[in-house]
Biopython code that builds the backbone (N, CA, C, O; Angstrom):
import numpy as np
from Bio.PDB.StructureBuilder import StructureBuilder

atoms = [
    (1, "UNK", "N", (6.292, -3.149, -35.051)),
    (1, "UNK", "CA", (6.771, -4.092, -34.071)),
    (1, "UNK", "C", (5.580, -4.906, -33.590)),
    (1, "UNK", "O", (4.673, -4.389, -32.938)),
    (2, "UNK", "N", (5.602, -6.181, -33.924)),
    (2, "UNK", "CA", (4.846, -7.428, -32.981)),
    (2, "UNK", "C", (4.881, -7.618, -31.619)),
    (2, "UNK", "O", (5.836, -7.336, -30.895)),
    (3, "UNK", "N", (3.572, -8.217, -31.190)),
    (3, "UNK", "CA", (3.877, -8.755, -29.726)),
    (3, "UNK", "C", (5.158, -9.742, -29.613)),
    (3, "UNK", "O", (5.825, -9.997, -28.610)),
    (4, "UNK", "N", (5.280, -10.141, -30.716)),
    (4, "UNK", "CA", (6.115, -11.464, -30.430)),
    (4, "UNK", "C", (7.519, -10.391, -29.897)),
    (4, "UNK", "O", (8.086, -10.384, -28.805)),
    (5, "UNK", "N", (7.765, -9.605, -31.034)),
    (5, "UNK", "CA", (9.128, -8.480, -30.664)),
    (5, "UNK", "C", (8.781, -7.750, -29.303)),
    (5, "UNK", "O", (9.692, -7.842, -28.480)),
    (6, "UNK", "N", (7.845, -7.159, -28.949)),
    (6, "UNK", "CA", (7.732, -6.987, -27.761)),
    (6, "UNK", "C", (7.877, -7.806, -26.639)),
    (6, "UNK", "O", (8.135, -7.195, -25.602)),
    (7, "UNK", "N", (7.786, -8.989, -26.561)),
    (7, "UNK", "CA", (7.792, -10.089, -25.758)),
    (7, "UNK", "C", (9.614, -10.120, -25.823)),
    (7, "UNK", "O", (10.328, -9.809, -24.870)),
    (8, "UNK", "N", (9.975, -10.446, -26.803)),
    (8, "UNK", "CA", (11.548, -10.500, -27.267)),
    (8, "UNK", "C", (12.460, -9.670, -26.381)),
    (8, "UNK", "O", (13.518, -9.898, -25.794)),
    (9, "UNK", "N", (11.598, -8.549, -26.511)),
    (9, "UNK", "CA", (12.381, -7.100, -26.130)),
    (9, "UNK", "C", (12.728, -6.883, -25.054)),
    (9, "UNK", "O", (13.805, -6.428, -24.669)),
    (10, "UNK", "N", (10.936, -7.505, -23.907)),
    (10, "UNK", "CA", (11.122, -7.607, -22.606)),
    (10, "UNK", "C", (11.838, -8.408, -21.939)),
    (10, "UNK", "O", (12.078, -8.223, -20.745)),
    (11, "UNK", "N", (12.295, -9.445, -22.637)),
    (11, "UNK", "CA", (12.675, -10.488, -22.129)),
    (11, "UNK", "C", (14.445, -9.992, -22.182)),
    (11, "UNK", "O", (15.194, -10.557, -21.385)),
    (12, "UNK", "N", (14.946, -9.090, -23.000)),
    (12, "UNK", "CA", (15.933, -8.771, -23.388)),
    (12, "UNK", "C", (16.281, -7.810, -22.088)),
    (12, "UNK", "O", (17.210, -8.020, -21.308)),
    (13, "UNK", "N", (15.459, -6.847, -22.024)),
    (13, "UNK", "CA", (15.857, -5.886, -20.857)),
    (13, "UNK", "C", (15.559, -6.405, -19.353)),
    (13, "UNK", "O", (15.999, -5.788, -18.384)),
    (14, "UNK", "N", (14.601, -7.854, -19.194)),
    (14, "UNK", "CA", (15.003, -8.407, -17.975)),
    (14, "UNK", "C", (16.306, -9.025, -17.763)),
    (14, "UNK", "O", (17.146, -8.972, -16.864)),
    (15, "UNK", "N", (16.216, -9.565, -18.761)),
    (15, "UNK", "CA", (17.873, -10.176, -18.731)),
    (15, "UNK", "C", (19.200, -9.204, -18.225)),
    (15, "UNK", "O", (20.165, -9.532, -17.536)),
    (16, "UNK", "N", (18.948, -8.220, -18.682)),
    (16, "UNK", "CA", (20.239, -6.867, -19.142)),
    (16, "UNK", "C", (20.146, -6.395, -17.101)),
    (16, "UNK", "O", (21.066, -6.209, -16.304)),
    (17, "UNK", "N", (18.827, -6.357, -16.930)),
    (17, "UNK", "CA", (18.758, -5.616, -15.520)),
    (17, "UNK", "C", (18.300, -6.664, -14.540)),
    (17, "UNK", "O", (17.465, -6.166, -13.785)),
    (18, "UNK", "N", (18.484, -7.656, -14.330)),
    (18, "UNK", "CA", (17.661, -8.729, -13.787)),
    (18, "UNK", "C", (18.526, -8.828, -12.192)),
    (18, "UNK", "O", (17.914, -9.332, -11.251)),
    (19, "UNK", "N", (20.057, -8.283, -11.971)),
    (19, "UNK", "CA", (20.612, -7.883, -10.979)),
    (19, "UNK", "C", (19.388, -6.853, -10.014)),
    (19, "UNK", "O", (18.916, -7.129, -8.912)),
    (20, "UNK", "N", (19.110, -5.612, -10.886)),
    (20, "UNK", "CA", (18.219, -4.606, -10.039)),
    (20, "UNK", "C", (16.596, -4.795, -10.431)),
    (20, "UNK", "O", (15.643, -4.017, -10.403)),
    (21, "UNK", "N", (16.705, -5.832, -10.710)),
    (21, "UNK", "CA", (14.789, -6.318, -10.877)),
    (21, "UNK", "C", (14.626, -7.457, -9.484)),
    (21, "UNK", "O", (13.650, -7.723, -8.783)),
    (22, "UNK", "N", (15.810, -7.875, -9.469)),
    (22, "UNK", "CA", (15.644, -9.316, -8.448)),
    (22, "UNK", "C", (15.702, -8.136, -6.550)),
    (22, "UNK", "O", (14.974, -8.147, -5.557)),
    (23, "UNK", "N", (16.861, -7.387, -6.901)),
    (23, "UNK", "CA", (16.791, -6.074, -5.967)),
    (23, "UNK", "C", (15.484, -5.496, -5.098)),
    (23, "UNK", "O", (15.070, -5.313, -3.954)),
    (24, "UNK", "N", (15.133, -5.339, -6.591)),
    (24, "UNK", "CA", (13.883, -4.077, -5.783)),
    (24, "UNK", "C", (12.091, -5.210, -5.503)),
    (24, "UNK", "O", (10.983, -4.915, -5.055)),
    (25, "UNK", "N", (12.703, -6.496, -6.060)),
    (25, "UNK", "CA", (11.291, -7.315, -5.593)),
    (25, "UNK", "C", (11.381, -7.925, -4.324)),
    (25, "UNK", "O", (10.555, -8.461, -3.586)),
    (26, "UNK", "N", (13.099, -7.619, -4.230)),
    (26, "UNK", "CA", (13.373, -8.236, -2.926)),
    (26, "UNK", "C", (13.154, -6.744, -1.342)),
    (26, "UNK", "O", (13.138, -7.047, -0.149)),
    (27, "UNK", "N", (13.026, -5.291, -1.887)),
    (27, "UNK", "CA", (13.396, -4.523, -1.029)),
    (27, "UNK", "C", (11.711, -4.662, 0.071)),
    (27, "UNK", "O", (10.764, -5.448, 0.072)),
    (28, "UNK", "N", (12.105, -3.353, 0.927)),
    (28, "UNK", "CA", (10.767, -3.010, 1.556)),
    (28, "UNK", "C", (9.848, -2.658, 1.036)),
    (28, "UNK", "O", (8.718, -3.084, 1.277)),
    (29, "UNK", "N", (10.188, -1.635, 0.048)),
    (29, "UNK", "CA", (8.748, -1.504, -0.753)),
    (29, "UNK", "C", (8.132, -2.410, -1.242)),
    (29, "UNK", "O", (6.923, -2.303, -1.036)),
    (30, "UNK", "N", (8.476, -3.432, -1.913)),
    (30, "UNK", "CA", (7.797, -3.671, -2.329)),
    (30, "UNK", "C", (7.285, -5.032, -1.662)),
    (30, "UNK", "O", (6.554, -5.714, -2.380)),
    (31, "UNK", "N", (7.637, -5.624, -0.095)),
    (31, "UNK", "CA", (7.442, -6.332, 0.783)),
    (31, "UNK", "C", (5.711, -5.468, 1.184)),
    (31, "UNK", "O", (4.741, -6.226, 1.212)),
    (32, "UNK", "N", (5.461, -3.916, 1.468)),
    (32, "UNK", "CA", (4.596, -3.098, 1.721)),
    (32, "UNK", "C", (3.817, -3.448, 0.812)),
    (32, "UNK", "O", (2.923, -4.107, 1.343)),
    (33, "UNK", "N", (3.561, -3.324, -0.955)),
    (33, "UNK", "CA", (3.228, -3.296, -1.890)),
    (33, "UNK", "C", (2.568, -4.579, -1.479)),
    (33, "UNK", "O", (1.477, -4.543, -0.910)),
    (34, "UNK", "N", (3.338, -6.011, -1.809)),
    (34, "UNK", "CA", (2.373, -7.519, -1.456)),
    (34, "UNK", "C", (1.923, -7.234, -0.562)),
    (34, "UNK", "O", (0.739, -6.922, -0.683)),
    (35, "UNK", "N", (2.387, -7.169, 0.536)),
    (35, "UNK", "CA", (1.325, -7.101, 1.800)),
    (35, "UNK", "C", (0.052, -6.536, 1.647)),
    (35, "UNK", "O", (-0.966, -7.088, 2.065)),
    (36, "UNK", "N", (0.066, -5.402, 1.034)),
    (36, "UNK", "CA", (-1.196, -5.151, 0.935)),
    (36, "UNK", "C", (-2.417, -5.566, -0.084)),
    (36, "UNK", "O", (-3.634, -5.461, 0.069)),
    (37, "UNK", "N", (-1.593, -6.108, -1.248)),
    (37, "UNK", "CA", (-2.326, -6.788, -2.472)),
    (37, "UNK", "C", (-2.650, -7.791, -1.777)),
    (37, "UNK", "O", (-3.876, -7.784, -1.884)),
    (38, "UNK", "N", (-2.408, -8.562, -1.201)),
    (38, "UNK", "CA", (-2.076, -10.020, -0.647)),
    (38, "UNK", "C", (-3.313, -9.943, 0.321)),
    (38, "UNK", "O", (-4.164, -10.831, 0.385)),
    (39, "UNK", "N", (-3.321, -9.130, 0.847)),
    (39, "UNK", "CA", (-4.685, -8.783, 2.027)),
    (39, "UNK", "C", (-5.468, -8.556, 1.264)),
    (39, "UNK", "O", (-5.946, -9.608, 0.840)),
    (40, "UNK", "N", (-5.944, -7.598, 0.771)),
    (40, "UNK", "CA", (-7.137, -7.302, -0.208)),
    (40, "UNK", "C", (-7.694, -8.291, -0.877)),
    (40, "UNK", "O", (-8.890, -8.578, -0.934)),
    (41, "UNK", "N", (-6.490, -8.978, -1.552)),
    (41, "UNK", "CA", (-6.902, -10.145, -2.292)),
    (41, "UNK", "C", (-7.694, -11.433, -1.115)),
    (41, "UNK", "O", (-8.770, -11.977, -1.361)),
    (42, "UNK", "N", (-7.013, -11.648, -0.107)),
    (42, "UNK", "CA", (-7.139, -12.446, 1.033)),
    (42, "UNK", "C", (-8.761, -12.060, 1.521)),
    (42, "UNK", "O", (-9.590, -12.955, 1.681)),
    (43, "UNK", "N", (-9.060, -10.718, 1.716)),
    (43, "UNK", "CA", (-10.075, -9.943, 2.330)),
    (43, "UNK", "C", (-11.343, -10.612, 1.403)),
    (43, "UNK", "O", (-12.243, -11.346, 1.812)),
    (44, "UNK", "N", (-11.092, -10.068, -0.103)),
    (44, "UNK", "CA", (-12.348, -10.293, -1.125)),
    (44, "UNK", "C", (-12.596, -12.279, -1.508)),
    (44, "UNK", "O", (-13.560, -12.829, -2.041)),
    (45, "UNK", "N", (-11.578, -12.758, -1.087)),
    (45, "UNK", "CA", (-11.411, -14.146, -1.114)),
    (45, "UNK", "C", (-12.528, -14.650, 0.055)),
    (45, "UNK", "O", (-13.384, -15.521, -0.105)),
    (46, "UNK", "N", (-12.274, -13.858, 1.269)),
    (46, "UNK", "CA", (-13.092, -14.704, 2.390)),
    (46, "UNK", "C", (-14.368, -14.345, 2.493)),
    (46, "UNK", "O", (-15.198, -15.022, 3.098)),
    (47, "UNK", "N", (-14.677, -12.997, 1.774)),
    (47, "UNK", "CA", (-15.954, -12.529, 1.357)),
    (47, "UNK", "C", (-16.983, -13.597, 0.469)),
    (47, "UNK", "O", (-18.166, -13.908, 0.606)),
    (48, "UNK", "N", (-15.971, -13.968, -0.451)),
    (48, "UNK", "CA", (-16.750, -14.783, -1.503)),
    (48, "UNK", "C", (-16.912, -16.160, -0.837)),
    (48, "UNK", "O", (-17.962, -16.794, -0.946)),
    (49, "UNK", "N", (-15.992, -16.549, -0.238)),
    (49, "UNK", "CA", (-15.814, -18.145, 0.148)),
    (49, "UNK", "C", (-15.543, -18.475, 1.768)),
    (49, "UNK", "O", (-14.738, -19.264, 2.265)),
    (50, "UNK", "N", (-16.820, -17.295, 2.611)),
    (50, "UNK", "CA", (-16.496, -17.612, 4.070)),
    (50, "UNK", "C", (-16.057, -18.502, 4.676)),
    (50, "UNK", "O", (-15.379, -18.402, 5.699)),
    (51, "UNK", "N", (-16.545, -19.991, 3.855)),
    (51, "UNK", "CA", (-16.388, -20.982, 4.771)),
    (51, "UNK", "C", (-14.367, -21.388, 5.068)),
    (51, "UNK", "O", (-13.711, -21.918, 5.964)),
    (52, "UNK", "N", (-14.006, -20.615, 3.428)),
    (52, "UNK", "CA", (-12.614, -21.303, 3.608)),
    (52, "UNK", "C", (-11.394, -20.574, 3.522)),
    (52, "UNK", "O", (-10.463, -20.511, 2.718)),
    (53, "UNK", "N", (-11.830, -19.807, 5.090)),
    (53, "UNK", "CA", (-10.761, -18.681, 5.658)),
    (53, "UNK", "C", (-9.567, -19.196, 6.038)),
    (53, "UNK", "O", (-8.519, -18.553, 5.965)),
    (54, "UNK", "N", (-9.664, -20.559, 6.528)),
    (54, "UNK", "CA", (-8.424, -20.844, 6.909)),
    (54, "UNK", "C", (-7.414, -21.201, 5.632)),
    (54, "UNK", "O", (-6.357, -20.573, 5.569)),
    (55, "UNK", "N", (-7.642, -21.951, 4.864)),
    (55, "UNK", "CA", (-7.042, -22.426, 3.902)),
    (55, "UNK", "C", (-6.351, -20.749, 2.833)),
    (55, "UNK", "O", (-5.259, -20.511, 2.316)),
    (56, "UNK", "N", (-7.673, -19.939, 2.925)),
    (56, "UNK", "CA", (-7.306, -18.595, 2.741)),
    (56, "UNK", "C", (-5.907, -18.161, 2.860)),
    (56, "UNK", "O", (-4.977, -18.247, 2.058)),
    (57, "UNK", "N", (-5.979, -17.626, 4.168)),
    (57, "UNK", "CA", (-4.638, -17.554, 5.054)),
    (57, "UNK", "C", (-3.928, -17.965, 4.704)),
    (57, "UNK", "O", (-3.092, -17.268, 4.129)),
    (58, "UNK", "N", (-3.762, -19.243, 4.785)),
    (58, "UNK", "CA", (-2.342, -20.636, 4.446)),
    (58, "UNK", "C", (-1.910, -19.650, 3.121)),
    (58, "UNK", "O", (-0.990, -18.833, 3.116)),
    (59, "UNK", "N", (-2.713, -19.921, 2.157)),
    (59, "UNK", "CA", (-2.509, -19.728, 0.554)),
    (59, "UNK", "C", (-1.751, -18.156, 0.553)),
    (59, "UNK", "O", (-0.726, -18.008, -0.113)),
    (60, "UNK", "N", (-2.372, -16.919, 1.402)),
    (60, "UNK", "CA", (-1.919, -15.873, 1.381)),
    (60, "UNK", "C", (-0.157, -15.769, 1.904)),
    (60, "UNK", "O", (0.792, -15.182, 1.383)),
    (61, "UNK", "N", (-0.254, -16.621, 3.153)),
    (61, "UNK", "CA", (0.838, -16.698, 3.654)),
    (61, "UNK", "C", (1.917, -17.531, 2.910)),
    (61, "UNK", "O", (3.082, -17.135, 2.953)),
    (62, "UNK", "N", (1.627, -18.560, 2.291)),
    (62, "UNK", "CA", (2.868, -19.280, 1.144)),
    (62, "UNK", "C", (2.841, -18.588, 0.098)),
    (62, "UNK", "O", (3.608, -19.066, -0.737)),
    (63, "UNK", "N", (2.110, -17.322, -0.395)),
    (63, "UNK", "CA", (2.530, -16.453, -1.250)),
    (63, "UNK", "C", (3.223, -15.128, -0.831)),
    (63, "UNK", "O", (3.809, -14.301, -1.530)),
    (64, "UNK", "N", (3.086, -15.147, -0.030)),
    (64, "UNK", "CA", (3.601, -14.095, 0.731)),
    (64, "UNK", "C", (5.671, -14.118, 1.041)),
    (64, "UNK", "O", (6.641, -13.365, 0.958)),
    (65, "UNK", "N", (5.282, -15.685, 1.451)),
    (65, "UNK", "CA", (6.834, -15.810, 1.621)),
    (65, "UNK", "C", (7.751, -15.789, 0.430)),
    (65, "UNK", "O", (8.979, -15.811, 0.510)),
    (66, "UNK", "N", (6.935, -15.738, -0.866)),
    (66, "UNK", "CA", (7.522, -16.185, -2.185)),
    (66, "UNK", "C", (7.641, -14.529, -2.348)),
    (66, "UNK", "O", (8.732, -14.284, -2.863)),
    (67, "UNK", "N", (7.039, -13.556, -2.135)),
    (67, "UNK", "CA", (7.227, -11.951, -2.566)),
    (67, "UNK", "C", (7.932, -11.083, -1.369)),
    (67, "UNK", "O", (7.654, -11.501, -0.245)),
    (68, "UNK", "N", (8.571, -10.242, -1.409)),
    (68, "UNK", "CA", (9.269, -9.511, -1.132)),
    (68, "UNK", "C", (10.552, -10.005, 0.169)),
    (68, "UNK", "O", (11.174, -11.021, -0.139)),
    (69, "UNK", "N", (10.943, -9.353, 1.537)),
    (69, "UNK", "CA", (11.563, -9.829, 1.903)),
    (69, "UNK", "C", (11.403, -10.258, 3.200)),
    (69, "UNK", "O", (12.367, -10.237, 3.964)),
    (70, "UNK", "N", (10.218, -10.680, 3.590)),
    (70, "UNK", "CA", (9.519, -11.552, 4.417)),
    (70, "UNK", "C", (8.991, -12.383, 4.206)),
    (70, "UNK", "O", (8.444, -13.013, 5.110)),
]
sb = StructureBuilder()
sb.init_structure("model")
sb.init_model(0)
sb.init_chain("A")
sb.init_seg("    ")
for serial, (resi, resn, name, xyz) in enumerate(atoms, 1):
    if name == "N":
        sb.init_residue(resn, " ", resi, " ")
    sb.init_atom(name, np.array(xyz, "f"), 0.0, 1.0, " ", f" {name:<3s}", serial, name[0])
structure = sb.get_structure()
């Protein structure tokens, strides 16, 4: 089996379950889960690029609204 069939495959079983994939990206867990990637990521971002915390933020927060159910 190829990547290409693997790619195929996945795309096959999102389709098949995409009711309880859209579900559980939407639940609390995994609202907990971004939140905390989202910070970390946010955290090591303002480390590298002090000056541009605010814009930081913004960027964390319009990704934020796009993942889970907040």
């Amino acid at each position: 089996m190829g990547i290409e069939d693997l790619v195929n495959r996945g795309k096959e079983l999102f389709e098949q379950n995409r009711d309880k994939v859209e579900e559980a990206l939407g639940s609390e867990q995994a609202e907990g889960i971004s939140d905390k990637l989202l910070d970390g990521a946010a955290d090591l971002a303002k480390k590298v690029a002090p000056g541009a915390a605010e814009q930081i933020d913004s960027v964390r927060e319009n990704v934020d609204k796009a993942v889970g159910n907040e």
